[in-house]
C-alpha positions as CSV (number, residue, x, y, z in Angstrom):
1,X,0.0,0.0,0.0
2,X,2.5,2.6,0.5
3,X,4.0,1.8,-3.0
4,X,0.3,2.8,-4.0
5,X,0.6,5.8,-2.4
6,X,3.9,7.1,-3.5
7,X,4.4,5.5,-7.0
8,X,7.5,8.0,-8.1
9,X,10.0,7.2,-5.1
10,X,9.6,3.4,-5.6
11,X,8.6,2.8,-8.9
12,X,12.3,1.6,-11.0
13,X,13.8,3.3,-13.8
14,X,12.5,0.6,-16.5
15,X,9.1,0.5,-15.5
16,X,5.6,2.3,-14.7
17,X,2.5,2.6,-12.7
18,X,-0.7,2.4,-14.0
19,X,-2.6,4.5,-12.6
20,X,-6.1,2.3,-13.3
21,X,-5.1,-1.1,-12.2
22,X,-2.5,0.0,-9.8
23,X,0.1,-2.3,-11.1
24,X,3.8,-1.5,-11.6
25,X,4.5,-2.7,-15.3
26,X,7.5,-2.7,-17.8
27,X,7.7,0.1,-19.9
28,X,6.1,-2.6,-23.3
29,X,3.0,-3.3,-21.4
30,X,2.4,1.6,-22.2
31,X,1.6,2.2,-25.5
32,X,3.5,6.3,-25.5
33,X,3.1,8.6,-22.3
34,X,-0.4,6.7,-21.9
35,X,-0.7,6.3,-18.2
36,X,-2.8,3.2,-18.9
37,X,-1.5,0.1,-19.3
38,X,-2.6,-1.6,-22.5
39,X,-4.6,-4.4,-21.3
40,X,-6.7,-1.3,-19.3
41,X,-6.8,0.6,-22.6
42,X,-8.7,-2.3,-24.1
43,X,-11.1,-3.1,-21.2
44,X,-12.3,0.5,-21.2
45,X,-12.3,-0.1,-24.8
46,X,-14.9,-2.4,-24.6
47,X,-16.6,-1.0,-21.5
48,X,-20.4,0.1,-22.5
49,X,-22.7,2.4,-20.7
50,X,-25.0,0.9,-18.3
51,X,-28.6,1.5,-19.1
52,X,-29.7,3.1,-15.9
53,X,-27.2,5.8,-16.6
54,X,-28.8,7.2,-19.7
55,X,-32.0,8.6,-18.4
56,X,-30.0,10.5,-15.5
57,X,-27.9,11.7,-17.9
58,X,-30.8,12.8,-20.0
59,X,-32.4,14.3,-17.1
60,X,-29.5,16.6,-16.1
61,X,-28.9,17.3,-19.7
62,X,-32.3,18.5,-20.1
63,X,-31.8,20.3,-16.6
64,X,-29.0,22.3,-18.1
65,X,-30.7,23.7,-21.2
66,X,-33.9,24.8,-19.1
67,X,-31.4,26.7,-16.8
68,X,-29.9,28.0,-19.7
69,X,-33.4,28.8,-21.6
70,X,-34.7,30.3,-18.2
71,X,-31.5,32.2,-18.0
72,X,-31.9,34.0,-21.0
73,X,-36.1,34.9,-20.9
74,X,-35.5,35.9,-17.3
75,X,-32.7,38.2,-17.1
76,X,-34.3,40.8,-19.8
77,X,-37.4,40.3,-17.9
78,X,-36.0,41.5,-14.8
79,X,-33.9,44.3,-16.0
80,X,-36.8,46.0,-18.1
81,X,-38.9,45.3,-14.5
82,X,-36.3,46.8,-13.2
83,X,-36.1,49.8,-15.6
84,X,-39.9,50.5,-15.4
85,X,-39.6,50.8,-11.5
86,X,-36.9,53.4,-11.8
87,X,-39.4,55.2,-14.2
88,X,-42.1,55.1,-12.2
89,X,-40.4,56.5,-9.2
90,X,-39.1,59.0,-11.1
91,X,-42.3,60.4,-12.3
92,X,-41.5,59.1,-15.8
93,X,-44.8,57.6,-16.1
94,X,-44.9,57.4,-19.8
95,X,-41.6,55.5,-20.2
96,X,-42.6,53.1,-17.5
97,X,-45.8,52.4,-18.9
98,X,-43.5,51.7,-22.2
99,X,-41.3,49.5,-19.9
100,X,-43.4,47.4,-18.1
101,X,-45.4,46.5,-21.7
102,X,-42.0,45.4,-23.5
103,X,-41.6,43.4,-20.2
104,X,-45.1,41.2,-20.4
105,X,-45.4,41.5,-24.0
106,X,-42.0,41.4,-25.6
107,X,-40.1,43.6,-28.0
108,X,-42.3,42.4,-31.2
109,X,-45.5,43.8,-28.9
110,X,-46.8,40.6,-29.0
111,X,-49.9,40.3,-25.8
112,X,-48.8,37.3,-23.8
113,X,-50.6,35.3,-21.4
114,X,-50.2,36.5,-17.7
115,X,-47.3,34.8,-16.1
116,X,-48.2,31.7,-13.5
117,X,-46.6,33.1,-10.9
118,X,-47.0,35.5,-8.4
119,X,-44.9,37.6,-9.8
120,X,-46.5,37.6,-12.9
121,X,-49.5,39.1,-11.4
122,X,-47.5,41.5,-9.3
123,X,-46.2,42.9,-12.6
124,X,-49.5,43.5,-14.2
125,X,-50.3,45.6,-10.8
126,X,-47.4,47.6,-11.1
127,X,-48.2,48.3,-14.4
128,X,-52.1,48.8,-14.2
129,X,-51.0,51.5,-11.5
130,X,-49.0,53.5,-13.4
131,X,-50.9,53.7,-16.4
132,X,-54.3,54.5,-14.1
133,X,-51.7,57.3,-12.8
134,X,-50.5,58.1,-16.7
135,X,-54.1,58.2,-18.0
136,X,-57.0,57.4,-16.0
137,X,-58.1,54.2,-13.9
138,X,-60.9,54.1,-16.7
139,X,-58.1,53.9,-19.4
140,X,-56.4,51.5,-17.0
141,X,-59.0,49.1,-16.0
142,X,-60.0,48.5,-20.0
143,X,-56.3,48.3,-21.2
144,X,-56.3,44.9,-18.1
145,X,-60.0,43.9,-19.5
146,X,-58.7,43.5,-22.5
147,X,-55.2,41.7,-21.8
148,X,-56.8,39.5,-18.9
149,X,-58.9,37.1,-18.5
150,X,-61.9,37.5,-15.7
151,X,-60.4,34.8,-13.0
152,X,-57.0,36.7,-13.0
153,X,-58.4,40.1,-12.4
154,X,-60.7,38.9,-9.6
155,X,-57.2,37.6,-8.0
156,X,-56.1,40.9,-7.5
157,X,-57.8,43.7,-5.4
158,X,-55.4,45.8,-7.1
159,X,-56.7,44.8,-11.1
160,X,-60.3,44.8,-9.2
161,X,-60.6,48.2,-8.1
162,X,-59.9,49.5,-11.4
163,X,-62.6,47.1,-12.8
164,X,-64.7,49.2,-9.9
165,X,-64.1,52.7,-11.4
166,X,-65.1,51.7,-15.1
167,X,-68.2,50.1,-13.9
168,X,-68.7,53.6,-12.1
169,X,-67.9,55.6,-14.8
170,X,-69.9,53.9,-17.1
171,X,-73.0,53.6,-14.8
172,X,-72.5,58.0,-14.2
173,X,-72.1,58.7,-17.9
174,X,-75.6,57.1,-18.4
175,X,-77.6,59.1,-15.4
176,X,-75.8,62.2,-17.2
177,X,-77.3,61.0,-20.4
178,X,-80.3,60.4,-19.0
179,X,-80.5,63.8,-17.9
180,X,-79.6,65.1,-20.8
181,X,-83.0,63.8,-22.3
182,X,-84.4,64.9,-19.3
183,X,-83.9,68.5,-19.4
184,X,-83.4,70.0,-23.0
185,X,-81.7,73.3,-23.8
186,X,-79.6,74.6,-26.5
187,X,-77.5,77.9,-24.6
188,X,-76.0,78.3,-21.3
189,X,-78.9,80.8,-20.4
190,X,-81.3,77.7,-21.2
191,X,-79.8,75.2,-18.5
192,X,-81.5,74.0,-15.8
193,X,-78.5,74.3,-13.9
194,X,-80.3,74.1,-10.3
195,X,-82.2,71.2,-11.2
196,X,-79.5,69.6,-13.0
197,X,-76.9,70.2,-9.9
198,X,-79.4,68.9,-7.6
199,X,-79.8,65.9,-9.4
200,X,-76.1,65.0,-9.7
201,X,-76.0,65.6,-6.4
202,X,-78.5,63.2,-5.2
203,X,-77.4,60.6,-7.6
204,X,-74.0,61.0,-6.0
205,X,-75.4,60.7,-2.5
206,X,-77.0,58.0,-3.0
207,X,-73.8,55.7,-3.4
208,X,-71.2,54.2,-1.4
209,X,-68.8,54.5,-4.1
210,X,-65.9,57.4,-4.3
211,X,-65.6,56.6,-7.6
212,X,-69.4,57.4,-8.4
213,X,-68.9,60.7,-6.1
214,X,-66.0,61.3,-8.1
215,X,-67.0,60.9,-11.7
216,X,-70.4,62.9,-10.4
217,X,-68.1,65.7,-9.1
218,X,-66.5,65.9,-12.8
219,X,-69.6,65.9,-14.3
220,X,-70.8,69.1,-11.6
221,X,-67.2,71.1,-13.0
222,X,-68.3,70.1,-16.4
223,X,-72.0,71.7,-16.1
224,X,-70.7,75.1,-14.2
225,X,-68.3,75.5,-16.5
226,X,-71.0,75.6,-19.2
227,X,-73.8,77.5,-17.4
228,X,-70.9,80.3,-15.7
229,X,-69.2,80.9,-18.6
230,X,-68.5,84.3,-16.6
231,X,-66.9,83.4,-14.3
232,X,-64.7,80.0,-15.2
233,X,-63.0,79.0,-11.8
234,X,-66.5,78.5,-10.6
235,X,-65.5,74.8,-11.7
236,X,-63.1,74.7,-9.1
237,X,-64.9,73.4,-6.4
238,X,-65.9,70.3,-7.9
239,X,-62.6,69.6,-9.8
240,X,-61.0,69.5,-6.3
241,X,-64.0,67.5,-5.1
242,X,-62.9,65.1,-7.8
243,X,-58.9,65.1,-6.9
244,X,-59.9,64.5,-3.8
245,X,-62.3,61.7,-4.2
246,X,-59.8,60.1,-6.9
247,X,-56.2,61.2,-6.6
248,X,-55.2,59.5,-9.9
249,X,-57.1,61.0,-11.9
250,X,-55.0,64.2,-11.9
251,X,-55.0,64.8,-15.3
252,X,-58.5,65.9,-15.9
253,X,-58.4,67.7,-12.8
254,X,-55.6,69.7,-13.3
255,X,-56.1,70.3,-17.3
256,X,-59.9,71.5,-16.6
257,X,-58.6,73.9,-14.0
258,X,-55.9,75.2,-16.1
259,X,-58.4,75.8,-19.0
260,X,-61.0,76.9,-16.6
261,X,-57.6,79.4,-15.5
262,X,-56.7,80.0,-19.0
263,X,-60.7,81.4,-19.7
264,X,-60.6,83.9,-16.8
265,X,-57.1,84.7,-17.8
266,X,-55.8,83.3,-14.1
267,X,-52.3,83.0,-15.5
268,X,-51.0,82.0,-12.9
269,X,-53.6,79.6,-11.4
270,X,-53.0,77.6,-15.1
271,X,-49.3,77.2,-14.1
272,X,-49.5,76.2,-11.0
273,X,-52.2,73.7,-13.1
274,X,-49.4,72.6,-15.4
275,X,-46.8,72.3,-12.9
276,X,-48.9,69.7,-10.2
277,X,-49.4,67.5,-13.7
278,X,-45.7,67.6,-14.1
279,X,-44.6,67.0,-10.4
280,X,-46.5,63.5,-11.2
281,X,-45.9,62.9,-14.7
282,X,-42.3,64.4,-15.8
283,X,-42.8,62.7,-19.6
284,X,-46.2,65.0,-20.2
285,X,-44.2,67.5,-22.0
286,X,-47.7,69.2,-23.5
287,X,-47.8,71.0,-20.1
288,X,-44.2,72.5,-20.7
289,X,-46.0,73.9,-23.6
290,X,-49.0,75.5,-22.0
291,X,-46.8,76.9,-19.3
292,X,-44.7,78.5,-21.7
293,X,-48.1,80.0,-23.8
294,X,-49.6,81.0,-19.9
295,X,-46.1,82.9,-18.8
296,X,-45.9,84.6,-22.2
297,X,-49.5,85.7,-21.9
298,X,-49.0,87.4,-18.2
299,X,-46.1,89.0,-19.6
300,X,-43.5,86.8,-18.2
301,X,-41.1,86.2,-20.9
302,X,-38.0,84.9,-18.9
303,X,-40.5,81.7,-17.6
304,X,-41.9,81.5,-21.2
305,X,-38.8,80.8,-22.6
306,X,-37.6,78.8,-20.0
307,X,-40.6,76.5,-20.4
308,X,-39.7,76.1,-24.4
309,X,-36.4,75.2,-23.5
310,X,-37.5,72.5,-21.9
311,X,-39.5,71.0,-25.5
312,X,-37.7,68.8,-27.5
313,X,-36.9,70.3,-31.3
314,X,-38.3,67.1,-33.1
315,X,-41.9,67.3,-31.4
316,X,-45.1,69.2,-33.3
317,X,-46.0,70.4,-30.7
318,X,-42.9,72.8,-30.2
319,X,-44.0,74.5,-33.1
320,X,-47.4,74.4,-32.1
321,X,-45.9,76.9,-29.1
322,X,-43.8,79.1,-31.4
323,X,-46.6,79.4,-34.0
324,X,-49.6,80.2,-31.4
325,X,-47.1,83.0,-29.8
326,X,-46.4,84.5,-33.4
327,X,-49.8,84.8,-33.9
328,X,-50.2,86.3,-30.4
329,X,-47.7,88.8,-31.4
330,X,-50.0,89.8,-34.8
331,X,-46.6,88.4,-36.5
332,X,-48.2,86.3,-39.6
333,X,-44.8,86.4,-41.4
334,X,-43.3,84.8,-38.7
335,X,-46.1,82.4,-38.4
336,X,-46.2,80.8,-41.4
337,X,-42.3,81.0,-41.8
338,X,-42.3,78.4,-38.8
339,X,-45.4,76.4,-40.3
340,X,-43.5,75.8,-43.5
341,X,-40.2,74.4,-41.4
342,X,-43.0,71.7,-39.6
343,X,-45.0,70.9,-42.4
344,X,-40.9,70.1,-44.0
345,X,-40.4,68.7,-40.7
346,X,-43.1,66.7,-40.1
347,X,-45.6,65.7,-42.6
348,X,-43.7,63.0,-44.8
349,X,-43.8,61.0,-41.2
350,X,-47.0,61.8,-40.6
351,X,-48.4,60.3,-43.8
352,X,-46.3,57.6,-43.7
353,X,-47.6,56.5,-40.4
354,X,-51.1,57.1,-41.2
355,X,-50.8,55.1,-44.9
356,X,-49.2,52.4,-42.6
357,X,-51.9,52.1,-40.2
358,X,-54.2,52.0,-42.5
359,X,-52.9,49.2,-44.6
360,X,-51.9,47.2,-41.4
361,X,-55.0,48.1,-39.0
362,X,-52.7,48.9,-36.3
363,X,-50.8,51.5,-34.9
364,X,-47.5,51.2,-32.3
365,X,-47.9,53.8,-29.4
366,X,-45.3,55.8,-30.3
367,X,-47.0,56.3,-33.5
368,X,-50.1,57.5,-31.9
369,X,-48.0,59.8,-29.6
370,X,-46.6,61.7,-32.6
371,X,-50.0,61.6,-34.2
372,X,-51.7,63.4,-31.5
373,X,-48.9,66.0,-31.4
374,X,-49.0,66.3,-34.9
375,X,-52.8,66.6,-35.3
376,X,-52.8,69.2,-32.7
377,X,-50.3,71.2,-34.4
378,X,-52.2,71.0,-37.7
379,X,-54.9,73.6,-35.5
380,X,-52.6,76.3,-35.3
381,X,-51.4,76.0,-39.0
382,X,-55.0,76.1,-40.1
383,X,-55.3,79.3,-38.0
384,X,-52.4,80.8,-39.7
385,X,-53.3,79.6,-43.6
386,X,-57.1,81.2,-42.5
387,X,-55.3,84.8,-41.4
388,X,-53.6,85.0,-44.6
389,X,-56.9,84.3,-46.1
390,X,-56.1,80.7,-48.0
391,X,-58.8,79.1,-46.7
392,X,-58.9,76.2,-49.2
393,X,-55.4,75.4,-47.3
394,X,-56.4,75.6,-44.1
395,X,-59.7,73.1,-44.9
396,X,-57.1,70.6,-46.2
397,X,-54.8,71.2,-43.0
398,X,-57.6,71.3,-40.6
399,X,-60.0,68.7,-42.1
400,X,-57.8,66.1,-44.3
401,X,-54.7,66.4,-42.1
402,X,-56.8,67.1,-38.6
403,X,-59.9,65.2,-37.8
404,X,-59.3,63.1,-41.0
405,X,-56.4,61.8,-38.9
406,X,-57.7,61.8,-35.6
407,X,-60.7,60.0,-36.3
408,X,-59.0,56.9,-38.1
409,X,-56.4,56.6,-35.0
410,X,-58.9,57.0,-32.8
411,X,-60.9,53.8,-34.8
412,X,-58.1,51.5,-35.4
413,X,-56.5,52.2,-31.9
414,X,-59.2,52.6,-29.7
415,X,-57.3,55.8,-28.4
416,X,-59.4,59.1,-29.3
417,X,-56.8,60.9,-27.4
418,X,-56.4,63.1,-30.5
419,X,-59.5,63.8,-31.6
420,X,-59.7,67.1,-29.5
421,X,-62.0,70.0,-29.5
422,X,-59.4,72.3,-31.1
423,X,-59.3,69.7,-33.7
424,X,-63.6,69.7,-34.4
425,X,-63.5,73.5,-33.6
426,X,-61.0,73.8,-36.5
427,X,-62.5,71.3,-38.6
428,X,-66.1,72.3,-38.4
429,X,-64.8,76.1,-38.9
430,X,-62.8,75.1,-42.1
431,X,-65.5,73.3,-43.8
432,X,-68.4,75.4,-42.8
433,X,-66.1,78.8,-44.4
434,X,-65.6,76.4,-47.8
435,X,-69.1,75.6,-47.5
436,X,-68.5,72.0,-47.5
437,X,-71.8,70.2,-46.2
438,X,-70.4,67.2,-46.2
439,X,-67.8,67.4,-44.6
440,X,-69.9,69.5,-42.1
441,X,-72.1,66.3,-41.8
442,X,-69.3,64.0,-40.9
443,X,-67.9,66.1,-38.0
444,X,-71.3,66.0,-36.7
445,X,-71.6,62.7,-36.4
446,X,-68.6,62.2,-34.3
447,X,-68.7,66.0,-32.0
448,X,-69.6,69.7,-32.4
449,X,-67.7,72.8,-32.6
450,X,-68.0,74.6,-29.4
451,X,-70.2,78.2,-28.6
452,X,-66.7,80.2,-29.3
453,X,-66.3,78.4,-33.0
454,X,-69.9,78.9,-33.5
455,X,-70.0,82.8,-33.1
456,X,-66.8,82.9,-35.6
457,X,-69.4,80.9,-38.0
458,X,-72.1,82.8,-37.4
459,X,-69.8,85.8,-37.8
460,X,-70.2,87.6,-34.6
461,X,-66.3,87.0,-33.8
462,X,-63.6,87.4,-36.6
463,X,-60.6,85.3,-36.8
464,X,-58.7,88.2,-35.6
465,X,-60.5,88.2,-32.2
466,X,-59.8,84.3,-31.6
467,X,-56.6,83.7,-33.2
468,X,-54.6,87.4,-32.7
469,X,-56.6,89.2,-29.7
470,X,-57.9,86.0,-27.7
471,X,-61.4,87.4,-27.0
472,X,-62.4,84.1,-26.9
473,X,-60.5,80.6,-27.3
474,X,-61.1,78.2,-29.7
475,X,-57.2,76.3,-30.5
């Protein structure tokens, strides 16, 4: 044994260990350097794999590749989770929204099923949060009806509460159409508003839901806005109602206060509007833009232009700002200098994008993004082609390039984000001055023009007073 154990101090100059059998041979019995003797060589030779190996061998084979398959689907996963937390918490709604899709669905935007863990389920919370936060819990709660099945939103109370506000929402929109067949009018002096009120009001009372009290309360800021058009922060009182019943939805809050602001030239209240939406929502960079048009109008230039430094160069809406401010300014050289540079700009991607959609019945949300901000710029360029008195142009801008547009991304994406009422103010204006009926009879079908467009129709405002003077708003 202790010849075993230390072969090179015994082992003789002519001869050598083998290091299978453990037998000191003669240096014939090695084929080379082979540390084998022969007669081992050929038993392993003819050794054969015993049958009980193979299946563990199959099964720790088969162990590896999931590892390795797991490995790589996981790891992406988790570092685009990852990414869309650090996006929500920093108020970068938008981009998490973006994030936490690419994570469930996948890069080719493919909908996949939700994941059979609890995990899985947490993700779709995280992300049904931040897009109630982003848009509405409305928006929210049909974006998860329409990826989820029943059983898996009943799991969560998270997914479920958000089912809860759509069923409110849709259950107050139809007592406010019912009331609207209930009491008929046609102006603001012709409103029932007591009557109207008190019967919001009671519906509202009657249930234990903050999300009925809330939607009811938005409903309440809509009316008073209508009926006091004389005084526009009137609203107020019910928008904070709202905020205060349901804290996500922000967004309306804040952007009827600001145009409620805006109306009773409150520059200042519409700020401080624009900057609660952005000290939730950092990617809504439309606000960056009405701050810049509110500051310029209360004669802060300094804040104006710090606001339009903060609008990227390759966005519509940039030259929305520039162009609404020229015309502000009585400037029409100016305006339709900077209309030309978007419509350069701008309007080969637009029409590509639309052409697109239309051939592939879908639209990728970036694409609707740019739509919307390109749509909405199409208002102002209308405005500017109907100053300079082309108003053939501005029906094509308006009409073909503006509701035309928003209507079919509204269709095919179920997002009527874009189809604004700048956009049926413009429209309806465009094709009623070119006399175009039929055109006239589509927007009807899908909205009207609001009181303000209708006195420019009816000609008791001129374009000057709504596009240069602001004696009443209609972009």
């Amino acid at each position: 044994m202790h010849e075993l154990e230390h072969p090179q101090q015994t082992v003789p100059k002519d001869r050598r260990f083998c290091t299978r059998c453990g037998e000191i041979k003669r240096l014939r019995y090695f084929e080379g350097e082979s540390e084998h003797c022969i007669a081992c060589c050929e038993k392993m030779l003819h050794t054969h794999v015993r049958w009980w190996s193979v299946p563990v061998m199959l099964v720790m084979l088969a162990a590896v590749a999931l590892s390795v398959y797991l490995a790589v689907q996981t790891v992406p996963y988790a570092v685009c989770i990852r990414r869309a937390d650090e996006a929500a918490a920093d108020c970068r709604l938008y981009d998490a929204c973006d994030l936490y899709a690419s994570a469930i669905h996948g890069d080719s935007g493919e909908k996949k099923s939700l994941l059979p863990i609890e995990s899985g389920l947490r993700v779709w919370e995280k992300y049904a949060s931040v897009y109630a936060e982003a848009y509405s819990e409305y928006d929210a709660a049909s974006m998860v009806r329409d990826a989820l099945k029943p059983r898996q939103i009943e799991a969560s109370p998270t997914l479920s509460a958000l089912d809860e506000a759509r069923i409110a929402y849709d259950e107050t929109i139809a007592y406010v159409q019912s009331l609207n067949e209930k009491y008929t009018f046609d102006t603001p002096r012709d409103m029932p508003y007591d009557d109207m009120m008190a019967d919001l009001k009671a519906h509202a009372d009657a249930s234990d839901s903050r999300y009925v009290k809330g939607y009811t309360a938005y409903f309440q800021a809509s009316a008073t806005a209508y009926y006091k058009q004389d005084d526009p922060l009137a609203a107020n009182v019910y928008y904070d109602r709202m905020l205060e019943l349901l804290p996500d939805e922000y967004m309306t809050v804040y952007t009827g206060k600001a145009g409620s602001a805006m109306m009773a030239k409150a520059y200042d209240k519409a700020i401080e509007a624009y900057e609660a939406i952005l000290g939730r929502n950092k990617n809504y960079t439309t606000a960056w833009a009405r701050i810049a048009e509110a500051a310029y109008l209360a004669g802060d230039t300094e804040k104006s232009q710090q606001a339009i430094g903060k609008l990227p160069d390759d966005d519509p809406q940039t030259y929305r700002l520039q162009v609404r401010l020229a015309m502000l300014d009585d400037d029409l050289p100016a305006a339709q200098k900077l209309c030309a540079r978007a419509q350069e700009a701008f309007s080969a991607k637009a029409d590509e994008i639309f052409n697109k959609m239309l051939a592939d019945r879908s639209i990728q949300p970036d694409d609707i993004q740019f739509m919307a901000s390109y749509i909405s710029y199409n208002t102002v360029d209308a405005a500017v082609s109907l100053l300079a008195g082309d108003t053939q142009t501005a029906y094509q801008t308006a009409y073909e390039h503006g509701f035309n547009y928003a209507y079919y991304v509204a269709y095919i994406s179920g997002d009527s984000s874009a189809l604004t009422q700048p956009v049926l103010n413009m429209a309806s204006l465009c094709a009623s001055l070119t006399k175009n009926d039929e055109s006239m009879q589509t927007i009807a079908q899908y909205g009207a023009c609001d009181d303000a467009t209708q006195q420019v129709i009816d000609g008791k405002l001129t374009l000057r007073d709504v596009f240069v003077e602001r004696k009443a708003e209609i972009l």
